[in-house]
N, C-alpha and C positions, 0 to 999 in steps of 0.2 A: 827607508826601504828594508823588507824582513829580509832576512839570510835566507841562502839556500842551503838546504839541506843535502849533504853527501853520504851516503855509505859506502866503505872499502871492502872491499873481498877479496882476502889474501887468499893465495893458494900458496902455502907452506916448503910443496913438495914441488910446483912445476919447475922447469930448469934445473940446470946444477946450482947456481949462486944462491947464495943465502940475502934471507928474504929480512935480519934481523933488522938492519938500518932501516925500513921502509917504514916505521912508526916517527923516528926521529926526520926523516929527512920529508915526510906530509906535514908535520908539525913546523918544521922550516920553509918548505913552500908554501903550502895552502893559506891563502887568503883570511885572518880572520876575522876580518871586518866586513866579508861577505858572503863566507860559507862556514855551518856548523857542519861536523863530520862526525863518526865515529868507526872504525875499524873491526872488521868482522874479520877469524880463519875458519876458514873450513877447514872439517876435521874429517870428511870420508868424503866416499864416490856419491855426487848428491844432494852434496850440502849446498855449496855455493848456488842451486838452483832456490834449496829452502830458505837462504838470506835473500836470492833476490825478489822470491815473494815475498819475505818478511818487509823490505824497502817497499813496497809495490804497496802494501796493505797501510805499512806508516807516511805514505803520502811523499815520501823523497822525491829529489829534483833530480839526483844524479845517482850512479850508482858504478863505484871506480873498482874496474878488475885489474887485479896483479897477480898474473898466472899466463898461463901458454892457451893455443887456440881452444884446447877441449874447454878450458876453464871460462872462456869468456864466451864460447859456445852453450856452458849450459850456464850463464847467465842472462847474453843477450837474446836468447830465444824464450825467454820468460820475459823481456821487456816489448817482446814487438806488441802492437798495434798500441802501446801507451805512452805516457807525455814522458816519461823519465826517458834520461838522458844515457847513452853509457861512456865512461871514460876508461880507455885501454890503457896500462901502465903493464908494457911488455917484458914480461921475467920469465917464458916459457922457453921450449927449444927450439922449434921453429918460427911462431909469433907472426906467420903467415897474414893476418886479418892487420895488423900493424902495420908489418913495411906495406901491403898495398896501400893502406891511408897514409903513409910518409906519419907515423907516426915516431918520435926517438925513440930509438932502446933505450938510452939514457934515462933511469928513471927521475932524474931530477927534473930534462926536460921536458918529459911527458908529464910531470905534475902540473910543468909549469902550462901546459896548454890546458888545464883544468883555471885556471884562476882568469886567462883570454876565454873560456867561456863559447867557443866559436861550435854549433854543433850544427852539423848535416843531417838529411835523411838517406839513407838507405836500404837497397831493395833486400828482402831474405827470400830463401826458397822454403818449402817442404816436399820433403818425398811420404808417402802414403800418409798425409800430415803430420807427418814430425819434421821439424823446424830447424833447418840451418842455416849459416849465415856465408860460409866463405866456401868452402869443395866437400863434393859427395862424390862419391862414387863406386863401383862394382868392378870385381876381378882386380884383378894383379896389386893394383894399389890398395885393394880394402884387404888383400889379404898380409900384404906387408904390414899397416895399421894393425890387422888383429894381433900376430905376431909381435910387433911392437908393446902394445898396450898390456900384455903377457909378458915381457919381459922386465925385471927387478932396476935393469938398466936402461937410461934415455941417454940423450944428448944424440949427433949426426953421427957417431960413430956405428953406434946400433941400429940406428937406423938406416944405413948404409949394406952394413952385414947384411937386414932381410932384404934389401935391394937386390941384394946379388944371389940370395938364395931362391929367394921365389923367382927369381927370371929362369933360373936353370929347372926348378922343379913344374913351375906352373904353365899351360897350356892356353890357345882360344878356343873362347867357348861362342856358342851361335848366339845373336840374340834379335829379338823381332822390336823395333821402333817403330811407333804409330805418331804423326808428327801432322795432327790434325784430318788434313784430309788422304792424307802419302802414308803408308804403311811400307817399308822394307826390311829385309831379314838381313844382318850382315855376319863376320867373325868379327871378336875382338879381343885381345889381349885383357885389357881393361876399357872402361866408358866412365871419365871422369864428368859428371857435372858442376861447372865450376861458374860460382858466381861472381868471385872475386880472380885478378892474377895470377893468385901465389899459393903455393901447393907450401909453403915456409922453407927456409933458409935461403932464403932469396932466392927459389927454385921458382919459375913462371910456368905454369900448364897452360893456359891458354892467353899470350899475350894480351888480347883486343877483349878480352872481357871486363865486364866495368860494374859496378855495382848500385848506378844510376840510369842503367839504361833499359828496365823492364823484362832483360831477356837473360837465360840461362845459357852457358854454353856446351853445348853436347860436344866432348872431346872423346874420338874414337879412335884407340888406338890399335892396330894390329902388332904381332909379335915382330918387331925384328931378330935375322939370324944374327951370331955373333958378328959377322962380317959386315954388318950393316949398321950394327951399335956405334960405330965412332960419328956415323954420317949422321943416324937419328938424337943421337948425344951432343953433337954439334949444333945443329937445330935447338935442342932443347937449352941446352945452357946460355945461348946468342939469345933467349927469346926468342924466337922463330919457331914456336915448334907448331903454328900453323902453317908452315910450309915444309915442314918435313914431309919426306914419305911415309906414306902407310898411316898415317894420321890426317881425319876428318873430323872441324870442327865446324857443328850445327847452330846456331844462334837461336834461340826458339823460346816461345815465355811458357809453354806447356807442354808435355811430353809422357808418353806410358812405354816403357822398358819393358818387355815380356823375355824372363831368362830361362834356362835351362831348371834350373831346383832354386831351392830357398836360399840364402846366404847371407856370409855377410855384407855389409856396405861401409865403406869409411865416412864418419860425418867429422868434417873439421878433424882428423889427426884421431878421431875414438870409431873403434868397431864394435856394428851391433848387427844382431841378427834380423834380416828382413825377410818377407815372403817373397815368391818368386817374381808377381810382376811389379812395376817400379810406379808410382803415376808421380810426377815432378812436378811444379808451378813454383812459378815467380809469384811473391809475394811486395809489389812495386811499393820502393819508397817507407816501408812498413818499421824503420827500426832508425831512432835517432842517436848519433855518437858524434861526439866530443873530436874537432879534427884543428 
């Protein structure tokens, strides 16, 4: 039987820890009696999309990310609709798309789910068709994201900081949902869509979302006062925060956002500039990885 063929895509810079061992410690797991591999870095904003078309075009079986959500974000959104596989090897700082798949941090373990071979499908979204895989969203969260991705430093400490900034500086804004045949106009804080659990560091945005089940979940959040932050904080860290107050979560496999102005939107952990109205779909089943 012929080998499969691997490509690695390191990300250099995701996370704090260093990424040097990751050549010796694939070379000690990986299988070589059944997979040929070879190891790719990417070296700017971009690249890691360019290798995993390069894997795409030389016919690869699998295609192994070691990087945080943006990193495997712009590679597994180059893998949907085809047969290659993706394997997560989580070295980012949130790693969001991992713990929902119960994958290990440990990256020896997660290599080792590369050689068991066991791979699922799952569903992606796109917002005005661009393609992602785990949380989207508008207001409050995408503007902590931009902030973030702007700033020289990561890990949850900083990311923390804009939590607390943009809640005091940032406001709700109106926004009109059209949810097939129901059109309503609400306020929100922020409107995450989330396709997967985990907003990363084992933070849950929408408990009951699942990433086999065809539907998006429209998480709408209003501002709580300070006085109301420990109760909606409670909620959110128990998992609960579909029963908090002042939060509405819609289950829906297509959706159009119509916002106030252009902005940004957070895709998986990176902010990019969108136009004002949003159109969302579920993309079922469309992306296979390694669990």
């Amino acid at each position: 039987m012929s080998k499969q063929k691997i490509r690695f895509i390191l990300n250099p810079v995701a996370g704090k820890s260093s990424k040097s061992k990751l050549p010796e410690q694939i070379e000690q797991v990986i299988r070589s009696d059944r997979f040929d591999y070879e190891i790719r870095v990417s070296e700017y904003a971009g690249h890691a999309a360019v290798l995993a078309q390069e894997a795409i075009d030389l016919h690869h079986d699998v295609v192994a990310v070691a990087g945080g959500d943006g990193t495997i974000n712009e590679v597994g959104t180059k893998l949907i609709g085809t047969d290659i596989a993706m394997a997560l090897i989580p070295v980012g700082s949130g790693n969001g798309l991992s713990r929902c798949l119960n994958i290990p941090l440990d990256t020896m373990k997660a290599l080792e789910l590369i050689n068991r071979m066991a791979v699922c499908s799952i569903d992606t979204v796109t917002v005005n068709d661009v393609p992602f895989i785990s949380i989207a969203g508008t207001g409050y969260d995408a503007q902590v994201a931009d902030d973030y991705a702007h700033d020289t430093r990561h890990g949850f400490n900083t990311y923390l900081r804009y939590i607390v900034k943009n809640y005091f500086t940032l406001g709700e804004k109106e926004y009109t949902l059209i949810l097939g045949d129901r059109t309503f106009t609400t306020k929100a804080f922020f409107i995450s869509f989330a396709n997967s659990n985990q907003m990363g560091y084992d933070v849950p945005i929408s408990p009951n979302a699942s990433l086999w089940d065809g539907k998006v979940d429209l998480c709408i959040v209003r501002k709580p006062n300070p006085l109301e932050l420990p109760i909606v904080g409670s909620f959110f860290l128990s998992s609960h925060m579909d029963k908090a107050p002042k939060v509405d979560i819609l289950q829906v496999p297509e959706a159009t956002i119509i916002r106030p102005e252009a902005a940004v939107l957070n895709i998986d952990g990176e902010s990019r500039m969108f136009e004002k109205d949003l159109h969302i779909k579920i993309n079922p089943l469309s992306l296979h990885v390694v669990v």
